[in-house]
BALOBA-1460 file (C-alpha; in Angstrom, 3 decimals):
// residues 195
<rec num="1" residu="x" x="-9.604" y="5.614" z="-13.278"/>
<rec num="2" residu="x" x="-9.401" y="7.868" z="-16.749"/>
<rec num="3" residu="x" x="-11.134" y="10.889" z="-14.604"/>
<rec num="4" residu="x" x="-8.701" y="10.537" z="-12.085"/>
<rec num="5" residu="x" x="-5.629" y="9.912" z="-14.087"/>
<rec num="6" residu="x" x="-6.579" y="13.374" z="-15.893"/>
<rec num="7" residu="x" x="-7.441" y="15.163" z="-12.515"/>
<rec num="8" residu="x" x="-3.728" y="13.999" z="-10.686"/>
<rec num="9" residu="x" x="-1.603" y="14.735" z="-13.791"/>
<rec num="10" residu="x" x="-1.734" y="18.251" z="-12.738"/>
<rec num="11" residu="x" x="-0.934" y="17.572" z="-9.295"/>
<rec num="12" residu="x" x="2.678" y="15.208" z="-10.119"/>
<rec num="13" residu="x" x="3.501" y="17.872" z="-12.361"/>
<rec num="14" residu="x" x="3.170" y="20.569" z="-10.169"/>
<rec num="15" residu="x" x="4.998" y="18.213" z="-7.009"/>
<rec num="16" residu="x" x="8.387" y="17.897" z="-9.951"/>
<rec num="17" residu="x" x="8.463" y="21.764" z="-10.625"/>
<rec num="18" residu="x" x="8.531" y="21.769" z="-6.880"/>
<rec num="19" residu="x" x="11.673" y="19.596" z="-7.107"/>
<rec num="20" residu="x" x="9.689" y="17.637" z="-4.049"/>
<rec num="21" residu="x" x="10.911" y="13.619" z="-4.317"/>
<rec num="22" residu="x" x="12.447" y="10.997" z="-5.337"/>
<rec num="23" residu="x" x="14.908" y="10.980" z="-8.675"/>
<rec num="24" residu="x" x="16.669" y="8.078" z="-9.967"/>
<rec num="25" residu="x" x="18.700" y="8.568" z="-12.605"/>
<rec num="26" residu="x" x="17.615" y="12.581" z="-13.362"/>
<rec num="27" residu="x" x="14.333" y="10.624" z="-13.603"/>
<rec num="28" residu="x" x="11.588" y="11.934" z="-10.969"/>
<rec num="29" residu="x" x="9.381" y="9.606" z="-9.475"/>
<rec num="30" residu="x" x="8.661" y="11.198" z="-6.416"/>
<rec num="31" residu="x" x="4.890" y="10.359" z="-6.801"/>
<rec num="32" residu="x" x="3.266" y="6.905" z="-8.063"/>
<rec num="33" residu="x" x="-0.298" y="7.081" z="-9.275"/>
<rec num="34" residu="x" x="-1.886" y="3.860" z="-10.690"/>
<rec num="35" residu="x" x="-5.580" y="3.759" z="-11.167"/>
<rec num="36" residu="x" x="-7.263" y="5.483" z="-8.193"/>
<rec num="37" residu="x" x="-4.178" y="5.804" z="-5.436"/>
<rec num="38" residu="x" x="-0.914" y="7.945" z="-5.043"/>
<rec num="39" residu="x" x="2.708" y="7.017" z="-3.470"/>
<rec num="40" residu="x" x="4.459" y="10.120" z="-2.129"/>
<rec num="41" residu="x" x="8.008" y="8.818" z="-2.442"/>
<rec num="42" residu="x" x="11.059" y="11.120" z="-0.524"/>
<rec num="43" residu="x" x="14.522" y="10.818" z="0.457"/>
<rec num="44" residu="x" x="13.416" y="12.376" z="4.186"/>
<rec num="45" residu="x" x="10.514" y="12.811" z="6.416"/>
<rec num="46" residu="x" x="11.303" y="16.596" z="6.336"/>
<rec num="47" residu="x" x="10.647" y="16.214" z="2.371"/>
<rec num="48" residu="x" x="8.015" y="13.531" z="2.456"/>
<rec num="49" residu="x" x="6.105" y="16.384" z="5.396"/>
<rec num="50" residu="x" x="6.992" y="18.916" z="2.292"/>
<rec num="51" residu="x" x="5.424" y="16.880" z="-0.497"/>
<rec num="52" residu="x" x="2.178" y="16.569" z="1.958"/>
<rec num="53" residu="x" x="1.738" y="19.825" z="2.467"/>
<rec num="54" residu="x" x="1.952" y="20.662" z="-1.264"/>
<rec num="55" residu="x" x="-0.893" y="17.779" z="-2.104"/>
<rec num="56" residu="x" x="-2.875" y="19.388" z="0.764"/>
<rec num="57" residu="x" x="-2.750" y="22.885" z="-0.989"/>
<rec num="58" residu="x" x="-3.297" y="21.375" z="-4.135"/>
<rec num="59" residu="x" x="-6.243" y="19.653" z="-3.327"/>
<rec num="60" residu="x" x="-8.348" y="22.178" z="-1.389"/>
<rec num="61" residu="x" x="-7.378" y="24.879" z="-4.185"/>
<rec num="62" residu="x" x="-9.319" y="22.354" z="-6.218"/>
<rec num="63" residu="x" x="-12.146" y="22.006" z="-3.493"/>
<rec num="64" residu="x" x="-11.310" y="17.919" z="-3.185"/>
<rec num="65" residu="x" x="-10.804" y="15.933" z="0.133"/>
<rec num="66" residu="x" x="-7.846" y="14.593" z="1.320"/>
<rec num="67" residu="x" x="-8.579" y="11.369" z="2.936"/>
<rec num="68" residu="x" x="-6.314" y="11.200" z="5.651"/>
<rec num="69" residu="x" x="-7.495" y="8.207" z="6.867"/>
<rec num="70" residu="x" x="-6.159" y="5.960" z="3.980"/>
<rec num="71" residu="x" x="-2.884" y="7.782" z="4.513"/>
<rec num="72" residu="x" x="-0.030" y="6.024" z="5.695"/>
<rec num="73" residu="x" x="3.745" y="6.531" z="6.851"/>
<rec num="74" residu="x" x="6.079" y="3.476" z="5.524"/>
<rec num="75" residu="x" x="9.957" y="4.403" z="6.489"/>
<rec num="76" residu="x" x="11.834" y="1.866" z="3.596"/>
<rec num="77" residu="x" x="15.672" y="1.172" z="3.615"/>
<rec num="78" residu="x" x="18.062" y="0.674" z="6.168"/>
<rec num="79" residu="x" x="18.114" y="2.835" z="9.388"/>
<rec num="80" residu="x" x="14.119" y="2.485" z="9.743"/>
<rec num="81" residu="x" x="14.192" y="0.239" z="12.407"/>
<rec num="82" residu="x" x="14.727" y="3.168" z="15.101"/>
<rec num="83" residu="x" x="11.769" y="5.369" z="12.777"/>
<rec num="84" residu="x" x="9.296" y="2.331" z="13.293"/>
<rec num="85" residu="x" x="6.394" y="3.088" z="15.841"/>
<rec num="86" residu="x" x="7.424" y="6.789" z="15.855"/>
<rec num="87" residu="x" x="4.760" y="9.614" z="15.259"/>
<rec num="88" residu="x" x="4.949" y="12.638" z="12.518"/>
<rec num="89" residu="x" x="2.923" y="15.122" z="13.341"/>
<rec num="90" residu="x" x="1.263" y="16.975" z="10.268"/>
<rec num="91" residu="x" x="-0.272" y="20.531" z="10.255"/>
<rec num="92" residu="x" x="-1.206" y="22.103" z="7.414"/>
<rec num="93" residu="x" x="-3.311" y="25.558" z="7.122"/>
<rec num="94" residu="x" x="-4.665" y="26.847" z="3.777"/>
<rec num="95" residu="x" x="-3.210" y="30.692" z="2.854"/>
<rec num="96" residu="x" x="-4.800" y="33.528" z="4.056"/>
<rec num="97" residu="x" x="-7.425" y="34.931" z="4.332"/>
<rec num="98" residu="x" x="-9.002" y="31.278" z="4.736"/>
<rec num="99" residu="x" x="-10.994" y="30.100" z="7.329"/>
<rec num="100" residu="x" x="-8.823" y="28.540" z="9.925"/>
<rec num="101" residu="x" x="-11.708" y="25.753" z="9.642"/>
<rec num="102" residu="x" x="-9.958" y="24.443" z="6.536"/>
<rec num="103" residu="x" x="-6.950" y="23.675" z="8.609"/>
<rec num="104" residu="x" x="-5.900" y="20.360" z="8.242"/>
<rec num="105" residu="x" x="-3.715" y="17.941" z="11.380"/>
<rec num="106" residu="x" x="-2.890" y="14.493" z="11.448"/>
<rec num="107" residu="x" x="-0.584" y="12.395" z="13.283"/>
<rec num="108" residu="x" x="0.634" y="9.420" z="11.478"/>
<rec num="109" residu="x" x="3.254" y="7.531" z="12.700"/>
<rec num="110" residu="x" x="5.873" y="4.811" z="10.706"/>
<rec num="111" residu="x" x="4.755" y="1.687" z="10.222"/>
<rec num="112" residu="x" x="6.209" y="-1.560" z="9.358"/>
<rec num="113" residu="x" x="3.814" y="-2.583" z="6.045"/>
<rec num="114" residu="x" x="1.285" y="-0.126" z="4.516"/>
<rec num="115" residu="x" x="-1.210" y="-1.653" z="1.278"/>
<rec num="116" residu="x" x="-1.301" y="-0.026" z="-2.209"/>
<rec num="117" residu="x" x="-3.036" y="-1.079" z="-4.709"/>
<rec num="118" residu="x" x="-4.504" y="-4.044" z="-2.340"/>
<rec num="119" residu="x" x="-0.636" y="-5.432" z="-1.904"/>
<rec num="120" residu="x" x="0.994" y="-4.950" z="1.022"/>
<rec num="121" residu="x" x="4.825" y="-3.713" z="0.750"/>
<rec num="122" residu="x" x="6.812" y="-3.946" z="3.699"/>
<rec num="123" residu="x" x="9.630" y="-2.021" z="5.206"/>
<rec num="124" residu="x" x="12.221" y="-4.133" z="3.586"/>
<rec num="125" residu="x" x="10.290" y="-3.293" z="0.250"/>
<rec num="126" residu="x" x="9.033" y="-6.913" z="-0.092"/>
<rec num="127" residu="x" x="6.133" y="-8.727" z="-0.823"/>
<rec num="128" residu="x" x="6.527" y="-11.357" z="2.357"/>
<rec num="129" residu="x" x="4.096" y="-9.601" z="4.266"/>
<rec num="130" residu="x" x="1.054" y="-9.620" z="1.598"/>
<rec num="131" residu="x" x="1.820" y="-13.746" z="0.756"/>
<rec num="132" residu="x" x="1.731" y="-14.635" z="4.292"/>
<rec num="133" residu="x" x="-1.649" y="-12.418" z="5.004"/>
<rec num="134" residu="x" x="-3.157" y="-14.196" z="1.976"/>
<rec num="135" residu="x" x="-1.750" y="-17.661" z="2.374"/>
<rec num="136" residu="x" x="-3.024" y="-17.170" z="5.964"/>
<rec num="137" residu="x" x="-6.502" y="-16.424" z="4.493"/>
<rec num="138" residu="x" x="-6.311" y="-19.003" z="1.411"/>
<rec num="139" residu="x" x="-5.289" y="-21.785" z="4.322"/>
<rec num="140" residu="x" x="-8.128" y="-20.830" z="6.426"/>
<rec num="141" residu="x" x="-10.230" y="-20.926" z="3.161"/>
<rec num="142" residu="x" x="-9.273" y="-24.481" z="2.084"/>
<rec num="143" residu="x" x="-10.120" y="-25.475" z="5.798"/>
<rec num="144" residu="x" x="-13.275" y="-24.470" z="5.880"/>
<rec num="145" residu="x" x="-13.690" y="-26.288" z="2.564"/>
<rec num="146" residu="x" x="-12.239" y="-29.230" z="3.492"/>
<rec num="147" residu="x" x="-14.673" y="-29.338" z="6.757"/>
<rec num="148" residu="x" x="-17.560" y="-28.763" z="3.946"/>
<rec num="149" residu="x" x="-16.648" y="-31.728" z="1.817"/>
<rec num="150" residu="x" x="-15.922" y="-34.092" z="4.784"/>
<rec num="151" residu="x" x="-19.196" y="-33.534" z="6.082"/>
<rec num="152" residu="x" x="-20.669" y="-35.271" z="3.201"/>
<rec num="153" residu="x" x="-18.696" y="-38.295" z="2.943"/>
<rec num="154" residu="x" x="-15.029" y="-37.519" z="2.691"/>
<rec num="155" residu="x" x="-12.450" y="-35.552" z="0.513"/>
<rec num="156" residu="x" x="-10.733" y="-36.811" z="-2.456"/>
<rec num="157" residu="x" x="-8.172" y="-35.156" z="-3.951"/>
<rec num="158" residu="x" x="-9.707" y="-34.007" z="-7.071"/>
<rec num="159" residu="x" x="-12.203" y="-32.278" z="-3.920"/>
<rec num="160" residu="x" x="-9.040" y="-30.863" z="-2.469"/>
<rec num="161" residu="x" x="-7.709" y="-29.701" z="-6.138"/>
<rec num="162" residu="x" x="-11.467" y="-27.617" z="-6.692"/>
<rec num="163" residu="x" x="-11.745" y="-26.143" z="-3.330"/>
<rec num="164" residu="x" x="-8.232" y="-24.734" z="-3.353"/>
<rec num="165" residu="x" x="-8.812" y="-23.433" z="-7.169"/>
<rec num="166" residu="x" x="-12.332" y="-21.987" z="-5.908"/>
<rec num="167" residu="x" x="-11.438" y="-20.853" z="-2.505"/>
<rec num="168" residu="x" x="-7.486" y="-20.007" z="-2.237"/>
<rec num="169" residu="x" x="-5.858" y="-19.702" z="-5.393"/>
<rec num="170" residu="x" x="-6.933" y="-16.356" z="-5.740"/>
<rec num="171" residu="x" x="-5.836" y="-14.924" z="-2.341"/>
<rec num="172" residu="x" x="-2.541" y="-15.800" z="-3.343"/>
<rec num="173" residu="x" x="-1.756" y="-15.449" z="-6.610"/>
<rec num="174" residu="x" x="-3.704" y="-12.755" z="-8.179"/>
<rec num="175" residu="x" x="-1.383" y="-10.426" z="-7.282"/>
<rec num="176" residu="x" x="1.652" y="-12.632" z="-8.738"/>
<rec num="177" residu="x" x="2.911" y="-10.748" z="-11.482"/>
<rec num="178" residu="x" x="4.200" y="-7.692" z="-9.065"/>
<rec num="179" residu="x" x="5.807" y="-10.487" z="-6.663"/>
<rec num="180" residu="x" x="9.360" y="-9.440" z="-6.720"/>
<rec num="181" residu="x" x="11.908" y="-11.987" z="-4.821"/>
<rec num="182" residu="x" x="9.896" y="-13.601" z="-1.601"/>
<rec num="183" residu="x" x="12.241" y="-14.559" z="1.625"/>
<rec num="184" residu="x" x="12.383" y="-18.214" z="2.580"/>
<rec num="185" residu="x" x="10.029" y="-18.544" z="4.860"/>
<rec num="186" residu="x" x="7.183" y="-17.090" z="2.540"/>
<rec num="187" residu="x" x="8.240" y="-19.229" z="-0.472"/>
<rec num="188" residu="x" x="7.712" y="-21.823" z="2.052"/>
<rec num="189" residu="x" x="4.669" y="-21.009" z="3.133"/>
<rec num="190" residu="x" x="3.363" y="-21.073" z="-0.318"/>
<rec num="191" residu="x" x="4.916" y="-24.079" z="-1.176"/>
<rec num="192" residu="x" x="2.957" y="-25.659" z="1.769"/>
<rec num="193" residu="x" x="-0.027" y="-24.177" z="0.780"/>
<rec num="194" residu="x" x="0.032" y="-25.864" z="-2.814"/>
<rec num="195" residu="x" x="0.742" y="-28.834" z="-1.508"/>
């Protein structure tokens, strides 16, 4: 993470004297790096498109790969409904004289939730999405455990209370401290799952 934070520096500095992204406040944050990922943040698809290309340049100036594969399009706000399922077509060629074989296409198109950092962030910019996968995945979890302890003569609580600490507590909660406010439905869900 140390190597990587000191090789991307140079690329979010170079993406703000571009004036590409996000500013809140006269504050840019038009690109989130944390450990070993990026967040290309922009007002538009026109200017998200812009701050792609720039990374793309950036990177095979540098000789690196751009995994476009682990690349995603998340529309956030309101007015993304009619963006959702829609496809952005990227094409990006290197300056000449360069081999047209370094040209780079992809087409993404706008999804609903994309994961970063492991937590999935939806659309509505909410955490609903990665609770109810994991609670999903602890529940199925504390089944199987459940099936495991009844097999050999029945499930106490104190059973119940170990196999959900060993099995689903972590699905659910490690990622706790970034929760921000969950809807109903998936406080409900975790309140079920406790229980």
């Amino acid at each position: 993470p140390f190597l990587f934070s000191l090789a991307v520096s140079e690329l979010l500095e170079e993406l703000e004297s571009l004036g590409l992204g996000l500013s809140l406040g006269g504050v840019w944050c038009g690109a989130v790096a944390l450990v070993d990922d990026v967040a290309l943040l922009a007002a538009s698809r026109e200017e998200a498109v812009a701050l792609l290309d720039a990374v793309a340049l950036w990177c095979w100036r540098r000789r690196y790969l751009l995994s476009l594969k682990k690349c995603a399009f998340l529309c956030a706000g309101s007015g993304c409904d009619d963006a959702l399922g829609t496809a952005v077509e990227w094409r990006w060629s290197p300056p000449p004289p360069a081999a047209i074989a370094a040209a780079l296409w992809w087409n993404f198109t706008v999804v609903r939730v994309v994961k970063y950092l492991g937590v999935l962030v939806s659309t509505e910019l909410t955490f609903d999405a990665h609770v109810e996968a994991n609670a999903r995945r602890a529940t199925g979890e504390l089944a199987a455990a459940r099936s495991a302890v009844a097999a050999f003569g029945g499930l106490r609580r104190l059973h119940a209370l170990v196999a959900y600490v060993a099995y689903g507590r972590a699905y659910v909660e490690w990622a706790a401290p970034v929760y921000g406010a969950l809807s109903a439905a998936a406080r409900g869900q975790l309140a079920r799952l406790h229980d």
